[in-house]
N, C-alpha and C positions, 0 to 999 in steps of 0.2 A: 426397176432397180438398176444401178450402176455398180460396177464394179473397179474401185480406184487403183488407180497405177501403185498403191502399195500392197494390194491383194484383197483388202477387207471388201465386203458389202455394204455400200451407202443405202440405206434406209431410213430416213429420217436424221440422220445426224449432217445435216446442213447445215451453211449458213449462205446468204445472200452478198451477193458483190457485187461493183460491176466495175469493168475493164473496158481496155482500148481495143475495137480490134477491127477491123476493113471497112465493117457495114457502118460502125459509129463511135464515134468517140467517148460514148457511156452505154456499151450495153448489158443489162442484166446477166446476171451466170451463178453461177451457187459454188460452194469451196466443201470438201472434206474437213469437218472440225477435228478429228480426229489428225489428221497428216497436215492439211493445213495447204493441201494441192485445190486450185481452183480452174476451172474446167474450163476453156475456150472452145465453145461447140460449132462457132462461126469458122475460125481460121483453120483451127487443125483438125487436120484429119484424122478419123479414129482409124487406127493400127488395126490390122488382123492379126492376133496373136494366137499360136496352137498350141493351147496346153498340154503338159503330159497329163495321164491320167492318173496320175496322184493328185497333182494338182486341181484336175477337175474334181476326185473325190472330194477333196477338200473343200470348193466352195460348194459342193451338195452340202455336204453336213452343216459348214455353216450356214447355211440357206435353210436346211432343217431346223437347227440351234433358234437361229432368227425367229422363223414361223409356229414354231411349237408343233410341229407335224407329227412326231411322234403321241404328243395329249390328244392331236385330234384325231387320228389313226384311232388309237384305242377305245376314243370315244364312242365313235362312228362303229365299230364292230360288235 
């Protein structure tokens, strides 16, 4: 799972592109359909960002939301 520069969890809502970027002059890459941001995984380099911990709450839960972890949790007990 990727986490896009507008905060949401990409999980499947992709779409395919390709860009210009060092290695070649078409190469494959994927976009957030939702934000419309598409990913150069060749040129730039991924930031280290330190979230607060709200914010890390926050993509727990939606990472829970996502997975249905609470249905399987209760399943499984």
């Amino acid at each position: 799972m990727i986490i896009c520069e507008c905060g949401e969890i990409i999980d499947g809502e992709t779409f395919r592109d390709y860009i210009k970027t060092s290695a070649s002059p078409s190469t494959p890459t994927i976009g957030h359909r939702k934000c419309g941001h598409i990913f150069n995984f060749i040129d730039q380099k991924m930031y280290k960002k330190y979230s607060s911990r709200t914010e890390l709450k926050r993509f727990a839960m939606r990472f829970a939301l996502c997975n249905n972890l609470r249905a399987r949790i209760l399943k499984n007990s």
